[in-house]
C-alpha positions as CSV (number, residue, x, y, z in Angstrom):
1,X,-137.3,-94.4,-22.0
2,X,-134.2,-92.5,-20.5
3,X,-134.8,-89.8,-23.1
4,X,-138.7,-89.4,-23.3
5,X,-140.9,-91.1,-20.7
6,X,-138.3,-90.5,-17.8
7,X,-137.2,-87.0,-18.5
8,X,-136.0,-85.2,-15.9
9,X,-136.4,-87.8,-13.4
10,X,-134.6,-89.5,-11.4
11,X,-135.4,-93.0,-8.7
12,X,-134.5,-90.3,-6.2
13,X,-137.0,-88.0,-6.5
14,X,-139.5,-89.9,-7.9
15,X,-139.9,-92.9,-5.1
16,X,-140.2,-90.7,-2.4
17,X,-142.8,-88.8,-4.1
18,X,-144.5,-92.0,-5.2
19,X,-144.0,-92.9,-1.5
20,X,-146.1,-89.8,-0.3
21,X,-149.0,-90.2,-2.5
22,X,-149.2,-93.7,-1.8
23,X,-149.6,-93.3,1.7
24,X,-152.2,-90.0,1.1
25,X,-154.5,-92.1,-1.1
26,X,-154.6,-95.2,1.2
27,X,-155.4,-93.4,4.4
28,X,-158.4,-91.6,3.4
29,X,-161.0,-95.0,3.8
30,X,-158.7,-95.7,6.9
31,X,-159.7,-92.3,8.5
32,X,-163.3,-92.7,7.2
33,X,-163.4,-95.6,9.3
34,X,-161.8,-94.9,11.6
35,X,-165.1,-92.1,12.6
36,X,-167.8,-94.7,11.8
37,X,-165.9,-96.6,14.9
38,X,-165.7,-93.4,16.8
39,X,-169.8,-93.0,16.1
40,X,-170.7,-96.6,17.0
41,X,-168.3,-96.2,20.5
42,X,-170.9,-92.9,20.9
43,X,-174.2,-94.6,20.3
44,X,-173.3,-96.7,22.9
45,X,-172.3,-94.7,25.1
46,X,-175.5,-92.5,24.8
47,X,-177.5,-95.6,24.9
48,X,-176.1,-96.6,28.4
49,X,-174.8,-93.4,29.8
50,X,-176.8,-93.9,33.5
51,X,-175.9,-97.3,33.7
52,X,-174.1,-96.9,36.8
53,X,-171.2,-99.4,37.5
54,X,-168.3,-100.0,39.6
55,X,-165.0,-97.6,38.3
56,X,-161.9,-99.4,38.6
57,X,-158.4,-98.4,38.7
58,X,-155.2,-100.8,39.1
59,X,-157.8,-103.4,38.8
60,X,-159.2,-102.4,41.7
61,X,-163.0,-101.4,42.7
62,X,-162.7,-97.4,42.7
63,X,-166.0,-95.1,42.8
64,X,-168.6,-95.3,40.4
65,X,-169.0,-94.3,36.6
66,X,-171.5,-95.2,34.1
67,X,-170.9,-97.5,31.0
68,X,-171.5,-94.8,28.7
69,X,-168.5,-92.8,30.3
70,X,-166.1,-95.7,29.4
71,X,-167.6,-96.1,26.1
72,X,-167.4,-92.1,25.5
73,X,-164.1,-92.6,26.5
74,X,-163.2,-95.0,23.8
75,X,-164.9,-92.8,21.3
76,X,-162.9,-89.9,22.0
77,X,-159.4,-91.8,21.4
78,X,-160.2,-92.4,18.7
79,X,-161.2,-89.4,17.3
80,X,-157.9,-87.9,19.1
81,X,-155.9,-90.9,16.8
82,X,-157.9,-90.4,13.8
83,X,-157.2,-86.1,14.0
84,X,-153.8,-86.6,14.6
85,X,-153.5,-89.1,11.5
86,X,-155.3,-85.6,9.5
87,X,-152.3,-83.8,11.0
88,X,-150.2,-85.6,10.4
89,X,-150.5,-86.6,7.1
90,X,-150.2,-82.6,6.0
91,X,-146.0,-83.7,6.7
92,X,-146.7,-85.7,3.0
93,X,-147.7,-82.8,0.7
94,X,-144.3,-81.6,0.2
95,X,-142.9,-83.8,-2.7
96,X,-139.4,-84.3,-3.4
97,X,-140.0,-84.4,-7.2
98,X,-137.7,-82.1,-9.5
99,X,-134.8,-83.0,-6.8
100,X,-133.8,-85.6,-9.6
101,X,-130.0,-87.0,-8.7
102,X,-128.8,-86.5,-4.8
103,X,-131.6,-83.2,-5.1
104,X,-129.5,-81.3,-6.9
105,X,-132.5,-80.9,-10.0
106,X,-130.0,-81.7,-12.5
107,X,-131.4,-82.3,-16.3
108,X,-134.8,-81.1,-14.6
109,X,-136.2,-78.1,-16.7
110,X,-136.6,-75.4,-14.5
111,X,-140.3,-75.0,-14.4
112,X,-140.9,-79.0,-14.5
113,X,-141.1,-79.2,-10.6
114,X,-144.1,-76.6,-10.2
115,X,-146.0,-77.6,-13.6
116,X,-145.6,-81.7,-12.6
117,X,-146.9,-80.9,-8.8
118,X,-149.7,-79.1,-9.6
119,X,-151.0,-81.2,-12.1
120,X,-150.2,-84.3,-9.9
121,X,-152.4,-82.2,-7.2
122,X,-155.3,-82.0,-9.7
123,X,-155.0,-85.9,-10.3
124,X,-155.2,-86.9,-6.5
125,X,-157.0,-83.6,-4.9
126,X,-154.3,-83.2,-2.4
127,X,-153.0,-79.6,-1.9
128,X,-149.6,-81.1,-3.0
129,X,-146.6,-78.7,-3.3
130,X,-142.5,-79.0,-3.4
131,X,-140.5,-79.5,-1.0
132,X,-138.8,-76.5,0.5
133,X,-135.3,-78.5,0.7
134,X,-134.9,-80.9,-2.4
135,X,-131.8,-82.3,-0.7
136,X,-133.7,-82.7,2.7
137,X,-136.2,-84.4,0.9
138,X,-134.1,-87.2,-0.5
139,X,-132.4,-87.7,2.5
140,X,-134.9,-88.0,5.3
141,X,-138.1,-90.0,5.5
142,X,-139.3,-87.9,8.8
143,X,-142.7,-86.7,7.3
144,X,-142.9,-90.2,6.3
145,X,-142.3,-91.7,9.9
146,X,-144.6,-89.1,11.6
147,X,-147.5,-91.1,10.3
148,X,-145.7,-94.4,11.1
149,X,-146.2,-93.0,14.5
150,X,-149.6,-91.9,14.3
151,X,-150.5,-95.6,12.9
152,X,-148.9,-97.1,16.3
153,X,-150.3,-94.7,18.2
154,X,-153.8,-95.4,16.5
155,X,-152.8,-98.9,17.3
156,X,-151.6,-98.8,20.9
157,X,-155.0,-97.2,21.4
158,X,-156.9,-99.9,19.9
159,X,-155.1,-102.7,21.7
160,X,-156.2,-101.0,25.3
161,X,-159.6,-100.9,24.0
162,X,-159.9,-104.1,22.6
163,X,-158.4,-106.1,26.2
164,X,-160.6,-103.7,28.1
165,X,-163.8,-105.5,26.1
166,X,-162.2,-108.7,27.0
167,X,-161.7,-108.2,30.3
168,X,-165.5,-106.4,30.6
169,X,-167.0,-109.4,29.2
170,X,-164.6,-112.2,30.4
171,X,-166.8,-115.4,32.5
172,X,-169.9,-115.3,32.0
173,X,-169.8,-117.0,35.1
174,X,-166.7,-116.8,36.9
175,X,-165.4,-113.4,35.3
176,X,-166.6,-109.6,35.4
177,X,-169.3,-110.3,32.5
178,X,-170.4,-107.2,32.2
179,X,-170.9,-106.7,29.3
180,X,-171.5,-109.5,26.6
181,X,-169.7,-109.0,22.8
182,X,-171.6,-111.0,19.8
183,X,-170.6,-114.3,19.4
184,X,-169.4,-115.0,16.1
185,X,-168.1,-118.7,16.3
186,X,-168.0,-121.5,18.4
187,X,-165.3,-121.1,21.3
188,X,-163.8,-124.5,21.6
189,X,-163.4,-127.5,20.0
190,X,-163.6,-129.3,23.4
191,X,-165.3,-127.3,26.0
192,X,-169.3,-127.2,24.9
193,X,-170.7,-124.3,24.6
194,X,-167.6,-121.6,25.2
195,X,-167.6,-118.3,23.4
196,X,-164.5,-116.5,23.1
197,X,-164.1,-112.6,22.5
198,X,-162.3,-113.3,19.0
199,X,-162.8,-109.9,17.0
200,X,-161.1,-108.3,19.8
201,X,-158.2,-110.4,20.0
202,X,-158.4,-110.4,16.3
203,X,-157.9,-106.5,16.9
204,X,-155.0,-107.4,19.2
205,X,-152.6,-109.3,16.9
206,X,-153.7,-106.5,13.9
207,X,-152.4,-103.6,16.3
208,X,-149.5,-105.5,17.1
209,X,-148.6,-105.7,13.5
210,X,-148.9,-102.2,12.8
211,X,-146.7,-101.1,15.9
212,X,-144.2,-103.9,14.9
213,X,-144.2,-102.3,10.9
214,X,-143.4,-99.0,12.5
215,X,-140.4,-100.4,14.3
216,X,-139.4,-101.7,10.8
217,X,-139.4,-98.1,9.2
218,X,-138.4,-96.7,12.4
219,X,-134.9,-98.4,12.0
220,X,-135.3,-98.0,8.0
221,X,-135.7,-94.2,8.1
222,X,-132.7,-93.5,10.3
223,X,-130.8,-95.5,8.0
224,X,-130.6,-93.2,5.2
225,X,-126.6,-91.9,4.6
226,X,-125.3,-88.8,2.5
227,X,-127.6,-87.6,0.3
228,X,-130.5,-90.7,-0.4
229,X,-131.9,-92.9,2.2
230,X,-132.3,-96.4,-0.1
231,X,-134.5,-97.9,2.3
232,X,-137.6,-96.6,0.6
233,X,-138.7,-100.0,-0.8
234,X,-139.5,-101.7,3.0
235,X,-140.7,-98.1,4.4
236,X,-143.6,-98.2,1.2
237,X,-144.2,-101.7,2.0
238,X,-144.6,-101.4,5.9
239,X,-146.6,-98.4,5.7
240,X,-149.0,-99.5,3.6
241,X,-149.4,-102.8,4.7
242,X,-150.4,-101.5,8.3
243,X,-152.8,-99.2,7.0
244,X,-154.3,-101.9,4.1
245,X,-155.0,-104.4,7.8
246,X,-156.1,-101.3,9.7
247,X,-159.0,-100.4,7.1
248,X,-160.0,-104.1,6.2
249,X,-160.2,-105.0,9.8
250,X,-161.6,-101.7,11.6
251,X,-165.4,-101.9,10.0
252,X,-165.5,-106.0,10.5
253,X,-164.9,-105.0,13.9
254,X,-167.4,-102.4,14.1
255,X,-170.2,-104.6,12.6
256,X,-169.3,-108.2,14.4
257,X,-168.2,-106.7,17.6
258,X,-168.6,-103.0,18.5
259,X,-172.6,-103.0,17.5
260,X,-173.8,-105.7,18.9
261,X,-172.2,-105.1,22.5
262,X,-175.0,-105.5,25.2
263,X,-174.6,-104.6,29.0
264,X,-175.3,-107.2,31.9
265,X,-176.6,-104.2,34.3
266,X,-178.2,-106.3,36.1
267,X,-173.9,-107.6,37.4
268,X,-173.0,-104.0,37.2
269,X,-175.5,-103.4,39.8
270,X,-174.3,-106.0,42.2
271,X,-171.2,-105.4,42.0
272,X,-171.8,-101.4,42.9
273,X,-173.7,-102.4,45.6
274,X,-170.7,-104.2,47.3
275,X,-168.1,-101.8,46.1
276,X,-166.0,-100.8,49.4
277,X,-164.9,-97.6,47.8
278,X,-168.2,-95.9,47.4
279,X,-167.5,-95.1,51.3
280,X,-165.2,-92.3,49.5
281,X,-168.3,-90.2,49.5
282,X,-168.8,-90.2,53.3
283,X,-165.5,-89.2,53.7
284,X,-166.8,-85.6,53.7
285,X,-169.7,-86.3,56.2
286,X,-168.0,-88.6,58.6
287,X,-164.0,-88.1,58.0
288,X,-161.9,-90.1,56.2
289,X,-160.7,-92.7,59.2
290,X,-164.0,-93.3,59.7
291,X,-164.6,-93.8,56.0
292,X,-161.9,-96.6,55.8
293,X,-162.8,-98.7,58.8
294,X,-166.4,-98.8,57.3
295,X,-164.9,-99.7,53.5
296,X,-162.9,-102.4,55.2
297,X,-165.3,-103.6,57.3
298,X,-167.8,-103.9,54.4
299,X,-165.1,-105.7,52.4
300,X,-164.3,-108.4,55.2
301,X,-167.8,-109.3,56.3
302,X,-169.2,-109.1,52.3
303,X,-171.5,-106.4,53.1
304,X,-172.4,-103.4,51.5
305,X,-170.8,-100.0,52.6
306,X,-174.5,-97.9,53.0
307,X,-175.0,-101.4,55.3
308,X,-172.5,-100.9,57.3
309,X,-173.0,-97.0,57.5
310,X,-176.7,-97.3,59.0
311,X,-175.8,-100.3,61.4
312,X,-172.7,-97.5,62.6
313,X,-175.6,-94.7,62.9
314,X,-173.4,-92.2,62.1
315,X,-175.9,-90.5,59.6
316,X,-179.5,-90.2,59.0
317,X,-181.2,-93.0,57.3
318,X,-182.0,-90.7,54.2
319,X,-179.4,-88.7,54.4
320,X,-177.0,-91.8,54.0
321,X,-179.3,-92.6,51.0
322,X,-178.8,-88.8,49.4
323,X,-174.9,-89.5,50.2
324,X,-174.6,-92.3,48.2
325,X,-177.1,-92.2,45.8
326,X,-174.8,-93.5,42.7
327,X,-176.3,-91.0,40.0
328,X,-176.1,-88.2,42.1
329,X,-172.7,-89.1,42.8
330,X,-171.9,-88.9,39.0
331,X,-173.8,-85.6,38.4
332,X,-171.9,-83.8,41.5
333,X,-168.5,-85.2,40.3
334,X,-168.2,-84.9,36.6
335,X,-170.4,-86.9,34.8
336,X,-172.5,-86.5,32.3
């Protein structure tokens, strides 16, 4: 086949370019998905967006926000992830094919780089073109690792998201519970009736797969020497494992978890009401000393802060009730 079928090729030209289109071909249902996830994080977040709750920040009670905020916010990582995979994955177009042995083009016909690209651009309907370097091309798998890092970034985002569902919905009785994820299967073998938040740690150990297959072409892409990095077989293989587990796993997520998340508001509420730090908004009216000794008073005696405030009679009765009127709050400050 040396003289016919492999013509002017060569394994170093032709696996990096195999590499690239690999990679272009498998992300596109990934990225699909990846804005159906976006979209179901949104229609929640419109659904509930003045359910007020308590913010928190260091795991502590901090002023108020609405559900739909921190499901907006979810929504718009990963969007953010999922355009900067589309960016990214522009670094593959340039193909190291006609670079044949160590990129030199040798036994390559002159015009078999630019006829070859262009039709291999018809076949896949990527705007594929060579590489400006050949010898670059052989050599370093940076385009390559630029999505690597998208992918763990895509991950590292999904792992924050997926705890903060487990740590919204931990209890139901001695936990935050507020909000309540689908069950999909009994919780314990031992303990009647317990529902664990399994898609989302399910989410977990797939994100920690893909960051730990972009430490493996991490350390396989700065290992190329002279002019051919021969790592390419475990960079292919990394890369598009942790995209084939990303795109099975994101829409079972989205169907058995994501869409079937229901809000406790009724917990949300009470634990507004008895949130210390709403006394942030008197701070303005009454100072901020005075602020504090009623937010620690309120936390020591398990009263609420507007409580607290009126026994004081620093303010007026409905003035203290304009002050800390949670959805007033949010309009003044930022919310939508």
């Amino acid at each position: 086949p040396n003289d016919h079928v492999n013509m002017g090729q060569s394994t170093n030209d032709t696996f990096p370019t195999a590499t690239h289109i690999a990679v272009l071909v498998a992300l596109q249902p990934l990225l699909k998905e990846l804005g159906s996830l976006a979209d179901a994080f949104e229609k929640l977040s419109k659904k509930h967006l003045k359910t007020v709750k308590s913010g928190r920040t260091h795991l502590q009670d901090a002023v108020p926000v609405t559900i739909g905020q921190e499901f907006s916010a979810y929504a718009s990582a990963l969007r953010n992830a999922c355009d900067q995979l589309r960016e990214r994955q522009k670094n593959l177009y340039a193909l190291a094919l006609g670079g044949t042995a160590a990129g030199t083009g040798a036994n390559a016909h002159p015009e078999y780089k630019r006829i070859a690209i262009a039709e291999l651009g018809k076949m896949t309907g990527f705007p594929l073109k060579p590489a400006e370097n050949a010898f670059e091309a052989l050599q370093s798998y940076r385009p390559v690792q630029t999505v690597s890092s998208a992918l763990k970034e895509l991950a590292l985002e999904l792992i924050r998201v997926a705890n903060d569902l487990r740590l919204l919905s931990s209890g139901p009785t001695t936990g935050l519970a507020e909000i309540e994820l689908p069950p999909v299967q009994p919780g314990s073998s031992i303990m009647p009736g317990k529902v664990n938040p399994v898609m989302a740690e399910c989410l977990d150990m797939v994100a920690f797969q893909v960051v730990g297959n972009d430490l493996t072409v991490s350390f396989a892409v700065q290992a190329g020497q002279m002019e051919l990095n021969v790592m390419m077989p475990v960079i292919m293989h990394n890369m598009l494992f942790s995209i084939q587990i990303l795109a099975n796993y994101l829409p079972v997520f989205r169907r058995k978890c994501v869409e079937g998340i229901a809000v406790n508001e009724k917990r949300c509420a009470q634990y507004l009401e008895k949130n210390p730090a709403l006394a942030t908004f008197l701070s303005p009216h009454i100072g901020y000393l005075e602020a504090a000794k009623i937010a620690k008073q309120a936390l020591e005696e398990g009263r609420s802060v507007k409580e607290i405030a009126l026994e004081k009679g620093l303010l007026k009765p409905d003035e203290l009730e304009r002050i800390l009127d949670p959805k007033r709050l949010l309009n003044e400050n930022g919310g939508k």
